[in-house]
N, C-alpha and C positions, 0 to 999 in steps of 0.2 A: 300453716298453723298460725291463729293470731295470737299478736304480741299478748303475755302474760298480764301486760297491767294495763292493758287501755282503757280509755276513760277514766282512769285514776290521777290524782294527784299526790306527785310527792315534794316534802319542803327537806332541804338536805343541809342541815350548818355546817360548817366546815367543809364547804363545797370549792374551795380553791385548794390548789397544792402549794407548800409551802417553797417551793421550787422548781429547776425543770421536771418536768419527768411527770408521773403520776402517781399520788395521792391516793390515801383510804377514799375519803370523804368525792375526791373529786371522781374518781373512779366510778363511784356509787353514782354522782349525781347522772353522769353518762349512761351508763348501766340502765339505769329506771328510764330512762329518755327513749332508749334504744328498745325497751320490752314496752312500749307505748304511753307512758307517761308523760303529763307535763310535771314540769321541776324547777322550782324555784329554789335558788343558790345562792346560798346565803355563808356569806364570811366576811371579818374584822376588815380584809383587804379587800374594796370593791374590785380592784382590778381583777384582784383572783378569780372572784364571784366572777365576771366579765368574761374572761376566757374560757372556764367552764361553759357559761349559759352558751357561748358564739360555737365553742365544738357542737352542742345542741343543734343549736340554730343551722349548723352549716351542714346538720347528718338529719336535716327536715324536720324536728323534732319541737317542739314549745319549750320555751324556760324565761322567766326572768331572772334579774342579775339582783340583789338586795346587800349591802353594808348592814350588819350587826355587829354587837358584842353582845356575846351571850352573859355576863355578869351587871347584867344592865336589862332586867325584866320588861321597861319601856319600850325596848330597841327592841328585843325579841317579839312583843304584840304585835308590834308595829309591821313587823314582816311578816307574820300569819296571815293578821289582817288585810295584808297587800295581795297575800300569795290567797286566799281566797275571793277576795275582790276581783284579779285577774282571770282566775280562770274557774271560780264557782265552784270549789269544794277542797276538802281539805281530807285526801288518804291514808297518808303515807308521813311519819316522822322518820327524819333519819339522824341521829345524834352524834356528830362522829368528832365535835371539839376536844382537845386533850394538850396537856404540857406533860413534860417531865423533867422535873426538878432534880438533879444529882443532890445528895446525902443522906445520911441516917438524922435521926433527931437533932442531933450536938453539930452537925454541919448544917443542916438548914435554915434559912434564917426565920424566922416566924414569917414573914412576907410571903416569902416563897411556899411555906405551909398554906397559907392561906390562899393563895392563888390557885396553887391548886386543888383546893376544895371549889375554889369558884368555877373552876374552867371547869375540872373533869365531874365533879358531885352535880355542883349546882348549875352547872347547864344543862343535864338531865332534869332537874325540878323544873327548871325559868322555862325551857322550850315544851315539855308535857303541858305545864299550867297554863300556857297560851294556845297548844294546839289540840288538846285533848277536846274544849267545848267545839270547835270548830267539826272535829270527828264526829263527834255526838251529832251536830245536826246532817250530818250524812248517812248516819246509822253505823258507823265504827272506820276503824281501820285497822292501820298495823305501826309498831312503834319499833326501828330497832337500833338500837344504842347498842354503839363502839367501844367495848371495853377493852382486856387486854388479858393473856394468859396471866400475866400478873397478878389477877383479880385472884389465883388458886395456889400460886407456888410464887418459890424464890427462883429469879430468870438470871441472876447472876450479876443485879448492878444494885447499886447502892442510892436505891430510889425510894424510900418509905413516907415516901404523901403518895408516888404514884402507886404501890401499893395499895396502902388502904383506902384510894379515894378508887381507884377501881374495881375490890373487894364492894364498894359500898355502892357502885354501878351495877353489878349483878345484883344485890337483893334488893336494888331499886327498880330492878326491871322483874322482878318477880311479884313484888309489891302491886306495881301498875298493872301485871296480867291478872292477879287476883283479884284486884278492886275492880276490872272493868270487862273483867272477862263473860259478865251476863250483858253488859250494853256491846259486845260486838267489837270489843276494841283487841286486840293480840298487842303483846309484848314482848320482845326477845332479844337478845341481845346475842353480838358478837365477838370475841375472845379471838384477835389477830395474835399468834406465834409471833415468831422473827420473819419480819417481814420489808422486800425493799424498796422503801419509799423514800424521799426528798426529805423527808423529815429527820431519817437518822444521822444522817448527816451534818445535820444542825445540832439534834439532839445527844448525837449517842455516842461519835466519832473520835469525842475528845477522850473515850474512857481508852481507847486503842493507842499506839506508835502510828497507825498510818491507814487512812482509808481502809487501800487494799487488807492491812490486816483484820480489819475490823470486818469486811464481809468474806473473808477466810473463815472468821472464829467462826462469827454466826451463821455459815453454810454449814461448819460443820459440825457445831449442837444440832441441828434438825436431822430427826431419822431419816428423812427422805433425801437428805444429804447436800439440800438449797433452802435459801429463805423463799419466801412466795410473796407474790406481788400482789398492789393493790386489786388486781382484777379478780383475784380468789376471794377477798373477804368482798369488792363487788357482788358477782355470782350469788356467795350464799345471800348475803342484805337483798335482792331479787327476789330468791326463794322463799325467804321469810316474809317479805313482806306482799307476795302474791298469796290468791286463794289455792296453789299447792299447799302452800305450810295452813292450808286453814282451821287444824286442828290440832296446830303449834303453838305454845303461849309459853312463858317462863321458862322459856329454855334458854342456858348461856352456853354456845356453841365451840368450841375451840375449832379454831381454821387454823393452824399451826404443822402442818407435816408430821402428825405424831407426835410433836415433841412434851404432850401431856400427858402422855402413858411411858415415857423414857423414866426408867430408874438412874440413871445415871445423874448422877449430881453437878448441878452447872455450876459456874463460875468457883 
């Protein structure tokens, strides 16, 4: 059976893991490599970008390795325009940068407010604005931005930028399949659960007594009775962004084990 995306291009930000192990973003970038794409990997840390593109490169695959900051519109052009210079066309956006700032309003500092409106908001705007014309002259693609169950309910932390800046990730990915949905362009986004990646461990670890507790709790909020790994929200980002979902658009998907039809009240 041939690979699902061959002859496609995809550009993936947040295409390093923030640690050992495997990542949303880094996951994805493999993923699309693996169903025949090439992939340009794109994150703040080149080395990251680097070891993503080399897994590529060492499973026969194309990719280049690219440094951005997505709050930096310059930066972002600049790697579109690399990643279709290189390999002549532009498929596939994959939006997967993201912070999460602990506090409610009164504990956050405005800084922190604002950053992440940068990361998680506005790097959906900066990386659509620069790869969307580049789609256009291919005759479309597919766009799919990494939100968070967050974006629909309370998950049990004391996170209200990451709240509402990924509330504001979903009806930014409904907006783009509505405007672009007569030029050929799909939008859709992803809504990862509790999920375990390198990042919560930076991110999320301090809200717990002790690692192990921490992937105690959060095994045991999920209906299915574990968190899920980066290769789940992988998978579906594939599916969406192939001509299977081709009559997919504004859809915000939860890849969560359930845990968005749980009545049960978290935290």
């Amino acid at each position: 059976m041939p690979a699902r995306l061959n002859g496609k291009t995809a550009i993936v930000f947040g295409a390093g893991s923030s640690g050992p192990g495997w990542g949303n973003g880094k996951a994805a970038a493999v993923a699309y490599a693996r169903e025949g794409a090439a992939v340009a990997c794109i994150d703040l840390n080149r080395n990251a970008a680097d070891e993503t593109a080399q897994i590529i490169l060492g499973e026969g695959g194309q990719a280049l390795a690219l440094a951005a900051d997505v709050t930096d519109l310059a930066s972002v052009e600049a790697c579109v325009a690399a990643t279709a210079q290189q390999f002549g066309r532009l498929d596939i956006l994959h939006n997967n940068v993201g912070v999460t700032h602990m506090g409610g309003p009164v504990e956050l500092s405005e800084a922190q407010f604002e950053a992440s409106l940068q990361l998680n908001l506005g790097s959906v705007y900066r990386c659509a604005k620069a790869a969307i014309p580049e789609m256009l002259k291919g005759g479309g693609g597919a766009i799919v931005n990494i939100s968070s169950l967050a974006a629909i309910r309370w998950t049990g932390y004391p996170y209200f930028a990451y709240y509402a800046t990924k509330a504001a990730v979903n009806q930014a990915t409904v907006a783009l399949a509505m405007q672009y949905a007569r030029q050929n362009i799909r939008a859709n986004c992803i809504m990862p659960g509790l999920i375990d990646t390198p990042l919560i461990y930076k991110q999320i670890s301090a809200q717990y007594g002790s690692v192990a507790e921490m992937v105690a709790a959060r095994d045991a909020q999920v209906p299915m009775g574990k968190m899920g790994t980066a290769w789940d929200i992988a998978n579906a980002a594939v599916f969406l962004a192939s001509d299977e979902a081709r009559f997919i658009t504004g859809v915000c998907l939860p890849v969560d084990g359930g845990q968005s039809c749980a009545t049960t009240p978290l935290g």
